[in-house]
N, CA and C atoms as an extended XYZ file, in Angstrom:
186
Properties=species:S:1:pos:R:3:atomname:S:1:resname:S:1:resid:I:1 pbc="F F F"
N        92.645      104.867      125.491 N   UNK     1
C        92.544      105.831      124.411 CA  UNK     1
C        93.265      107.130      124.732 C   UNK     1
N        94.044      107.299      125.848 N   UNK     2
C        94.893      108.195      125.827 CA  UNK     2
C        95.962      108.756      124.799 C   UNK     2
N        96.656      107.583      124.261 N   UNK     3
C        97.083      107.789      123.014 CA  UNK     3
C        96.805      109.140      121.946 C   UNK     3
N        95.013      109.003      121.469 N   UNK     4
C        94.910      110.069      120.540 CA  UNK     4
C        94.755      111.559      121.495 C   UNK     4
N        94.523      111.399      123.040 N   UNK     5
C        94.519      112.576      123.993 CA  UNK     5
C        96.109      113.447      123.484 C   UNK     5
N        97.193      112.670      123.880 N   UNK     6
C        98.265      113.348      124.073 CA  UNK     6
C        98.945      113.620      122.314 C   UNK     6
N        98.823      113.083      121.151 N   UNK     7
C        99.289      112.613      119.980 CA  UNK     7
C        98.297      113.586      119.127 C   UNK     7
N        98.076      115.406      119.443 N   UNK     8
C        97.333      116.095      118.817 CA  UNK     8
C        97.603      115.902      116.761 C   UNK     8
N        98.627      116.193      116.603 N   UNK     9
C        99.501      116.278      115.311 CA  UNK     9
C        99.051      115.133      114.684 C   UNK     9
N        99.216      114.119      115.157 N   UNK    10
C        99.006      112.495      114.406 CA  UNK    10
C        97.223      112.902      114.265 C   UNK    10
N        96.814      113.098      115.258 N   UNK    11
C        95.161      112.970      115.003 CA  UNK    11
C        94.418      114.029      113.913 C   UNK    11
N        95.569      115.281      114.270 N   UNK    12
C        94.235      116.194      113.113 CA  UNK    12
C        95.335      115.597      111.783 C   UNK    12
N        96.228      114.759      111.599 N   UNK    13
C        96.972      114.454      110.213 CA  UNK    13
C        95.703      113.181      109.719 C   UNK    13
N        95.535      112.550      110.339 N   UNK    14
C        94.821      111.542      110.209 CA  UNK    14
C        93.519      112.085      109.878 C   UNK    14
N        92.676      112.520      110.489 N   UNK    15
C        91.170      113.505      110.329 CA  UNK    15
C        91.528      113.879      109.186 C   UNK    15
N        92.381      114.107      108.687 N   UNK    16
C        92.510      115.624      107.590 CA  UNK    16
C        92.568      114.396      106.438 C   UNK    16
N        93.586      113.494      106.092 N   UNK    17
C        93.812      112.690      105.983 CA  UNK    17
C        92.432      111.499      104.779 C   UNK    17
N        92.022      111.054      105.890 N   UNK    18
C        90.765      110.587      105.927 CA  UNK    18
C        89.204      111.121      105.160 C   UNK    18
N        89.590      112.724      105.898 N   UNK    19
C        88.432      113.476      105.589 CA  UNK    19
C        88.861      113.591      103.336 C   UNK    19
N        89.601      114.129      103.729 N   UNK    20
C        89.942      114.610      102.188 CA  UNK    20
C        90.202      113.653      101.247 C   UNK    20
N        90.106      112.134      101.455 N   UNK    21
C        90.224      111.173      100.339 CA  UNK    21
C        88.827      110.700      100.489 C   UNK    21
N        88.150      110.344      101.557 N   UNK    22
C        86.590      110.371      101.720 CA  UNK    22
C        85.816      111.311      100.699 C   UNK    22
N        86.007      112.345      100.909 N   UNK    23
C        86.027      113.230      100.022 CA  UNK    23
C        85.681      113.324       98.841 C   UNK    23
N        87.082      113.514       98.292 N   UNK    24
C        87.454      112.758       97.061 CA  UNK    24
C        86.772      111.504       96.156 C   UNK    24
N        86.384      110.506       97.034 N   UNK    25
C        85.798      109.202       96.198 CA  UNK    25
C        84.939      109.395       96.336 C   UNK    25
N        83.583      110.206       97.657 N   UNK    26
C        82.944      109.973       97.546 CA  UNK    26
C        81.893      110.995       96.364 C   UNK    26
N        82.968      112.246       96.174 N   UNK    27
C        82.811      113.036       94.660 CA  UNK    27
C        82.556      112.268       93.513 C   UNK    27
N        83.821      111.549       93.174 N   UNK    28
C        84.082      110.915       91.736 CA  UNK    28
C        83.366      109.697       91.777 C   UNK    28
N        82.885      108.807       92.990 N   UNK    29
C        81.799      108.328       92.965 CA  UNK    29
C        80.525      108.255       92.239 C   UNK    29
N        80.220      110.089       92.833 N   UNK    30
C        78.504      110.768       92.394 CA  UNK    30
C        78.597      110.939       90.961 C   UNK    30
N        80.114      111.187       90.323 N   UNK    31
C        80.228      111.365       89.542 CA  UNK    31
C        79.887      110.882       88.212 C   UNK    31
N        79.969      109.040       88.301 N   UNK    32
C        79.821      108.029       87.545 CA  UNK    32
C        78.580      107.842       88.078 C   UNK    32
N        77.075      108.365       87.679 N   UNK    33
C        76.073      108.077       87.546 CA  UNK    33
C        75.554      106.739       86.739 C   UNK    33
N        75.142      105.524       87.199 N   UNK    34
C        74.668      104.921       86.293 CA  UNK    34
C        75.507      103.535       86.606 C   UNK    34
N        76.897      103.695       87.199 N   UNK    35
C        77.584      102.671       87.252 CA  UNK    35
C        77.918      102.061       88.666 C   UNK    35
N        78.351      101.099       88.731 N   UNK    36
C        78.355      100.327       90.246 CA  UNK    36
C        79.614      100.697       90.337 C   UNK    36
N        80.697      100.812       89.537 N   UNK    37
C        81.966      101.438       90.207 CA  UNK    37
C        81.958      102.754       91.123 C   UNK    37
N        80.960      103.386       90.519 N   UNK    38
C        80.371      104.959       91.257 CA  UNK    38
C        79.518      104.457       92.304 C   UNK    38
N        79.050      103.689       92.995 N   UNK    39
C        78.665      103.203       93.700 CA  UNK    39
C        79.565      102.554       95.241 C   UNK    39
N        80.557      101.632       94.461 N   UNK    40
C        81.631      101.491       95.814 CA  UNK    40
C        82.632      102.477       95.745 C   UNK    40
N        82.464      103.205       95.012 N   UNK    41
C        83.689      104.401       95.322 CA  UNK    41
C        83.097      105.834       96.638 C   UNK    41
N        81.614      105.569       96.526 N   UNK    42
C        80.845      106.349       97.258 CA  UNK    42
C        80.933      105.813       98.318 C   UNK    42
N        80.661      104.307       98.702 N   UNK    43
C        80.506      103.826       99.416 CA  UNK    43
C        81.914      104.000      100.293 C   UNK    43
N        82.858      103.389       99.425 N   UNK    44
C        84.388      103.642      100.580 CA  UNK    44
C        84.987      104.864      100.612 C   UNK    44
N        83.914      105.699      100.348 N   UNK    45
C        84.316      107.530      100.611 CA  UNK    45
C        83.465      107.369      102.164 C   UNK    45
N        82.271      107.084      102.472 N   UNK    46
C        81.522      106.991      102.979 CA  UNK    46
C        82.327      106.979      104.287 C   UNK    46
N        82.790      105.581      104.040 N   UNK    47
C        83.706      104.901      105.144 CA  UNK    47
C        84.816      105.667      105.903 C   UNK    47
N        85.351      106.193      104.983 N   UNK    48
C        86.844      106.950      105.411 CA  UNK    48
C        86.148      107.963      105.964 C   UNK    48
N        85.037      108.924      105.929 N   UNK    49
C        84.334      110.005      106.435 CA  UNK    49
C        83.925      109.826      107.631 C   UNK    49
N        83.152      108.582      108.182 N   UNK    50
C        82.939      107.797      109.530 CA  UNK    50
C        84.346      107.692      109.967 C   UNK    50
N        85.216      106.961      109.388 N   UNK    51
C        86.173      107.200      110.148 CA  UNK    51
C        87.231      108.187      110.428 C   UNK    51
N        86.734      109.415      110.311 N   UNK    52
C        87.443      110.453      110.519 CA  UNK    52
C        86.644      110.847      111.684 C   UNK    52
N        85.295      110.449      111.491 N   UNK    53
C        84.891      110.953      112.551 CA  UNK    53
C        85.198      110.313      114.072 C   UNK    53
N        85.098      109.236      113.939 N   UNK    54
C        85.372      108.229      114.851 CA  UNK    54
C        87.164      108.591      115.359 C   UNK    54
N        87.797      108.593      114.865 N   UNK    55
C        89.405      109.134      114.825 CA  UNK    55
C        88.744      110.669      115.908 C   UNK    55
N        88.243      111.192      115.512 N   UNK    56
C        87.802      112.808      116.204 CA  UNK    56
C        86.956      112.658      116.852 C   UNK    56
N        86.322      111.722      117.097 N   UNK    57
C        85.616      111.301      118.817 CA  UNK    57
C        86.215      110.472      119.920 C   UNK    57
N        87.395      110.026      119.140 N   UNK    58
C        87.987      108.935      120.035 CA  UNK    58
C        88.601      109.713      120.850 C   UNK    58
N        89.281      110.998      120.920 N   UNK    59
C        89.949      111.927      121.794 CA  UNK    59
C        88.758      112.186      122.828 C   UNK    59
N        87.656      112.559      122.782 N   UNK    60
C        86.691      112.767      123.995 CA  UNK    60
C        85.773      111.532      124.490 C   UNK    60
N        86.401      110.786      124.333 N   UNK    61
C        85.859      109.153      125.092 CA  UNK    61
C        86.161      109.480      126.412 C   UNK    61
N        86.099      108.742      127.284 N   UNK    62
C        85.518      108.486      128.418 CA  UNK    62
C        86.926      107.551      128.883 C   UNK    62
């Protein structure tokens, strides 16, 4: 996992990336009250948010 150590630029593009379409769906998601489309749109906001985080923990691994 050295990779995301030395590759600062790629990682906060990616975090940023990630974070802000996570974001995004998981808004317009909450948005559609009532419907299951608002439901997996929350859900794969959800996802991209974990994985931003995961992307921004993978630099202080071990």
């Amino acid at each position: 996992m050295n990779f995301w150590k030395n590759h600062t630029t790629l990682r906060f593009t990616l975090i940023l990336l990630f974070f802000v379409v996570g974001m995004v769906l998981t808004i317009a998601g909450w948005r559609m009250t009532g419907k299951l489309e608002g439901l997996g749109l929350m859900l794969v906001g959800i996802v991209l948010l974990l994985t931003a985080l995961f992307v921004y923990n993978a630099a202080y691994k071990n």
